[in-house]
C-alpha positions as CSV (number, residue, x, y, z in Angstrom):
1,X,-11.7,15.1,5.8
2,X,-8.1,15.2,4.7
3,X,-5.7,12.1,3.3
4,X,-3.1,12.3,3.7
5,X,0.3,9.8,2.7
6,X,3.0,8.9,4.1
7,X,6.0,6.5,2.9
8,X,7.7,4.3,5.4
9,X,10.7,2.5,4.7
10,X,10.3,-1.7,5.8
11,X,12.0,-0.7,9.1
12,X,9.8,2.5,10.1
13,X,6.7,0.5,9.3
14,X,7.7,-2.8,11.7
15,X,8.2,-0.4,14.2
16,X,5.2,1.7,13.6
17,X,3.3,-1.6,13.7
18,X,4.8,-2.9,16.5
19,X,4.1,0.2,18.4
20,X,1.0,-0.2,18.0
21,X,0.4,-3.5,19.2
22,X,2.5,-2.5,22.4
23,X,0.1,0.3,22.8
24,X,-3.2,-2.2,22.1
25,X,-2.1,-4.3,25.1
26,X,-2.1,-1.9,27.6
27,X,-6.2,-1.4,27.3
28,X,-6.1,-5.0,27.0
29,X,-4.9,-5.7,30.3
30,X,-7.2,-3.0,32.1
31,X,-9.9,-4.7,30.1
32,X,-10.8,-1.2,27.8
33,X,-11.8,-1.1,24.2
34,X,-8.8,-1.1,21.6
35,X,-11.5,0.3,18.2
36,X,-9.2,3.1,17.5
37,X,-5.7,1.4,17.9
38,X,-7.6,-1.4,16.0
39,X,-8.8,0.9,13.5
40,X,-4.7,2.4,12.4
41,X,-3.3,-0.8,12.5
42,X,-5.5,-2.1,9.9
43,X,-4.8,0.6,7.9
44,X,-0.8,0.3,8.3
45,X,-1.3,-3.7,8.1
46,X,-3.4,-3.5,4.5
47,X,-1.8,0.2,2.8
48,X,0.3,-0.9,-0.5
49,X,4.0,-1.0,-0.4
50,X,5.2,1.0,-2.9
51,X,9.1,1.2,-3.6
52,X,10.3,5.1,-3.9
53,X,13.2,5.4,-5.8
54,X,15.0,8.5,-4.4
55,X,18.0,10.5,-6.3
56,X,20.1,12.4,-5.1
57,X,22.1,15.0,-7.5
């Protein structure tokens, strides 16, 4: 299995993460299991935040 990483500026992550609690609700409300929605979101919620210095020349 592959890893792969990805770096998210504070903005993209709040809206990846609240993407995905938009998405969670829907099986929610049609009373479905959220495991794999569950699963990413942990992953987002508890991956380090690492600053990335970028410069450009």
């Amino acid at each position: 299995m592959r890893k792969y990483h990805i770096y998210l500026a504070l903005e993209e992550r709040k809206l990846i993460i609240e993407s995905l609690i938009s998405e969670k609700n829907t099986p929610i409300s049609v009373g479905k299991y959220t495991d794999g929605v569950d699963d990413v979101l942990l992953k987002i919620l508890q991956a380090k935040k690492n600053k990335v210095k970028v410069i450009y020349t």
